[in-house]
C-alpha positions in Angstrom: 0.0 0.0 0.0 1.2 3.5 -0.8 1.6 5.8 1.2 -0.9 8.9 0.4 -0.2 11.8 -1.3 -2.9 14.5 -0.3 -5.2 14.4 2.3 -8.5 13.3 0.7 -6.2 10.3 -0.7 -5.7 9.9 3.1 -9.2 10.1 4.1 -10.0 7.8 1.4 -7.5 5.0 2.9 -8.9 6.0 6.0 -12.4 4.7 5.2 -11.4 2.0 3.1 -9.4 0.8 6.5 -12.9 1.1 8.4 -14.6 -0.4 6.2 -12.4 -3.5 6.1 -12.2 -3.9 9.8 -15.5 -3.8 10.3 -16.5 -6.8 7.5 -13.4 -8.1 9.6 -15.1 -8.1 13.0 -18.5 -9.2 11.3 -16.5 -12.7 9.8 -14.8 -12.5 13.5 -18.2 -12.6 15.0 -20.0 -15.0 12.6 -16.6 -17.5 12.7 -17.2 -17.4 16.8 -20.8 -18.2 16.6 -20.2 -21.1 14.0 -17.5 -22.1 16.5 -19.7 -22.0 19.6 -22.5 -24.0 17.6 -19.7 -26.7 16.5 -18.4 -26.9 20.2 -22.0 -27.4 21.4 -23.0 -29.8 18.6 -19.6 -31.9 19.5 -20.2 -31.7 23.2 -23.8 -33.5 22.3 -22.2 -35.9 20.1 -19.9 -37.0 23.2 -22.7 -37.4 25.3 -24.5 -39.5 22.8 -21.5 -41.5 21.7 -21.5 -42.4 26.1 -25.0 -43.1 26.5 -24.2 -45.7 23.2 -21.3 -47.1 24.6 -23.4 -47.4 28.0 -26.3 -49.4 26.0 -24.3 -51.4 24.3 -22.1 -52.7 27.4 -25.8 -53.6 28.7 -26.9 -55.1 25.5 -24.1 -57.3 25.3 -24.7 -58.7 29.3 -28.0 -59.1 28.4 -27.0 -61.0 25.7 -24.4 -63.0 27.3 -27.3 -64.0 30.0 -29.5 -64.6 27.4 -26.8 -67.3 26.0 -25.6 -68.7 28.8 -29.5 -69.5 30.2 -29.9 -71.1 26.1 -26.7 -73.1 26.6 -28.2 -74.2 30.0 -31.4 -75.5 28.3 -30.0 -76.8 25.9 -27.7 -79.2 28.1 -31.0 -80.1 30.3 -33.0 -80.2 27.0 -30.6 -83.0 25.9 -29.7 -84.4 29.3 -34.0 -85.1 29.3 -34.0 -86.5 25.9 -30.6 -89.0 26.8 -32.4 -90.2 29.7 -35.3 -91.5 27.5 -32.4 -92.9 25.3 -32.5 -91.0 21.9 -29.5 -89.2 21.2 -29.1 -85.9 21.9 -30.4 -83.9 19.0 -28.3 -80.1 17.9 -30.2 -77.2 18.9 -30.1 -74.7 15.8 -30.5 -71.2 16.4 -33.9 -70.3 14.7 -32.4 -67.5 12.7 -29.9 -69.2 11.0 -30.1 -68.7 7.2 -29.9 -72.1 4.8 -26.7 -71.9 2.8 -27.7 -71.1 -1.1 -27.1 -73.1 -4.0 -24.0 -71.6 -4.9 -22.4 -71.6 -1.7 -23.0 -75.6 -1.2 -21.6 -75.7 -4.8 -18.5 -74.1 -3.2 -18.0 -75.6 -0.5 -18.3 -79.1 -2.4 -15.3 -78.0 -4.8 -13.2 -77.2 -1.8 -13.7 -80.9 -0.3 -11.5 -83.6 -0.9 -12.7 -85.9 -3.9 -13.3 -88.6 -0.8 -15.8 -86.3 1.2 -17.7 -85.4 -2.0 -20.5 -88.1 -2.4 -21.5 -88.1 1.4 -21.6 -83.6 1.0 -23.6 -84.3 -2.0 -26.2 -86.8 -0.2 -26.8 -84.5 2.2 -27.6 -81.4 0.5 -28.9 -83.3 -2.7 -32.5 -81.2 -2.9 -30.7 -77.7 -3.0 -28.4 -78.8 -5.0 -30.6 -80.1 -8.0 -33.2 -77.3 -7.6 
């Protein structure tokens, strides 16, 4: 910036200054709001990302309960059935999904020509449909 020469040139800067500090302290101002609504936001984020971790501790002893009391019936389930002599018979989690056609197709490439015929036997209906 030069220097100026007369005094309306000075005047001139003068104002231009003024007018360039104020749109300065009005970004300044606006920049500390945005700030203040960031820090805020964040600080409710933290205390979400708590009460989530708190939750989820629960929801996994609930959980770990929840097994142990299926494991439970499951060994009394099968200590019932032994004592009328059948075998014991696998307890399958209901939501467990039936392997598709293209998985079992997989799987019976990856076996060992020997173990082939008794995979197939098994799973014969899925694999013809």
């Amino acid at each position: 910036m030069e220097l100026p020469n007369t005094l309306a040139e000075a005047l001139e800067a003068l104002t231009v200054a003024r007018a360039d500090a104020q749109a300065f302290e009005t970004l300044t101002a606006e920049h500390t709001a945005t700030l203040a609504a960031l820090s805020a936001t964040q600080t409710d984020l933290s205390a979400a990302v708590l009460a989530f971790q708190s939750l989820t501790a629960e929801h996994t002893a609930t959980l770990a309960t929840m097994a142990a009391a299926e494991l439970d019936a499951a060994a009394k389930a099968n200590a019932i059935v032994a004592n009328l002599g059948v075998d014991p018979v696998a307890i399958v989690a209901a939501d467990s999904v039936p392997k598709t056609k293209t998985e079992l197709w997989s799987e019976y490439n990856a076996l060992p020509v020997g173990s082939r015929n008794e995979f197939y036997t098994k799973h014969r209906d899925t694999l013809r449909s």
